[in-house]
C-alpha positions as CSV (number, residue, x, y, z in Angstrom):
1,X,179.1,123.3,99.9
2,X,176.1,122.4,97.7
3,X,177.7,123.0,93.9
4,X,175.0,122.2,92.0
5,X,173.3,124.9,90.2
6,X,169.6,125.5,90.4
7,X,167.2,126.6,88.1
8,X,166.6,130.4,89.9
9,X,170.6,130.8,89.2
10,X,170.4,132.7,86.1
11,X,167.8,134.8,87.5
12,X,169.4,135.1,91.0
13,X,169.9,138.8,91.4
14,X,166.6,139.4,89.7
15,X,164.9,137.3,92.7
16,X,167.0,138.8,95.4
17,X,165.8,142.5,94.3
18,X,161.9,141.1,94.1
19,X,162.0,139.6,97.6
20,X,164.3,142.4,98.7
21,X,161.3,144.7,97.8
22,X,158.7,142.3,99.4
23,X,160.7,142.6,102.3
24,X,160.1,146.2,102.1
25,X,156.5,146.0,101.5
26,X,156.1,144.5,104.6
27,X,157.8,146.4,106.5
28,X,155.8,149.5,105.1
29,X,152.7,147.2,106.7
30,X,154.0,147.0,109.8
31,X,154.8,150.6,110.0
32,X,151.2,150.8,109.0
33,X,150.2,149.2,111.8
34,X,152.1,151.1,113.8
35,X,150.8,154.4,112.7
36,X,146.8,152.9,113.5
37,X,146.2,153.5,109.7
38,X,143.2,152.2,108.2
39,X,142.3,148.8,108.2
40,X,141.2,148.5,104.1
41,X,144.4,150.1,103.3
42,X,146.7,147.8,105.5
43,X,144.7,145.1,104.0
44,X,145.1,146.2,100.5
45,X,149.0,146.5,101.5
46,X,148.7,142.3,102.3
47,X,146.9,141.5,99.4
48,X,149.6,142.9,96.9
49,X,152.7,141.0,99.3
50,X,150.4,137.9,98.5
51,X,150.6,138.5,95.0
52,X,154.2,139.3,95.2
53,X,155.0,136.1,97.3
54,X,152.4,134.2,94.5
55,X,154.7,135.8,91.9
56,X,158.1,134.7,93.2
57,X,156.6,131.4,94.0
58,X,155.4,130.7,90.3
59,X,158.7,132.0,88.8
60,X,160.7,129.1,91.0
61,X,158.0,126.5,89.9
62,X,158.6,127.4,86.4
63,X,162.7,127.4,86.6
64,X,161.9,124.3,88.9
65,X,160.1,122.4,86.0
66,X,162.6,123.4,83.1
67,X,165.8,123.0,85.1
68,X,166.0,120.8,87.6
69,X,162.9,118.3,86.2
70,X,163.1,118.5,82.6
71,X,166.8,118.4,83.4
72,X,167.3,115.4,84.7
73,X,166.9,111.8,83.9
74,X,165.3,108.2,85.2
75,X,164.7,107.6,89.2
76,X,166.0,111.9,89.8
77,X,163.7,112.8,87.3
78,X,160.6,111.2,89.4
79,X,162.1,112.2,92.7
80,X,162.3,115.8,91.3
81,X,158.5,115.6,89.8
82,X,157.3,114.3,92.8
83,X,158.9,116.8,95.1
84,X,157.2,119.6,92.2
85,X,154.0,118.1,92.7
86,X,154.1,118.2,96.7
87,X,155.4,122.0,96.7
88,X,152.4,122.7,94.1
89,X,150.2,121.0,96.4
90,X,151.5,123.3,99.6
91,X,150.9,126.2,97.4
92,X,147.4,125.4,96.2
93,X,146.6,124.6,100.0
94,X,146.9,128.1,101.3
């Protein structure tokens, strides 16, 4: 088992009731879809998950940077950045 604690692990529940609610949310879209409701609304309904997901995905860049980066030392401390700058990179491509 993986011991070493991450930057989100302070935070933890706090991140677990967000995506627990995001969870939600999209379930509430499907059930949308289900019910044949109206295309602008089910559409607004993605558009705030986005943000949501956009949200959660800032907050573990950030606890990424000061943590596990800013943390660290020498060859980690490059691994780390450049693993930051790839996962910045996938989340700029969407």
């Amino acid at each position: 088992m993986n011991t070493e604690l991450h930057g989100y692990s302070a935070n933890k529940d706090a991140l677990l009731n967000r995506l627990a609610r995001i969870e939600g949310q999209v379930r509430g879209i499907a059930k949308m879809v289900e019910d044949d409701r109206y295309c602008i609304d089910v559409l607004t309904q993605i558009s705030a998950v986005q943000k949501a997901i956009e949200a959660v995905a800032l907050g573990l860049l950030d606890d990424h940077v000061r943590h596990c980066v800013v943390g660290s030392t020498g060859e980690t401390q490059a691994e780390r950045m450049n693993e930051l700058m790839a996962a910045v990179g996938r989340l700029v491509k969407s």
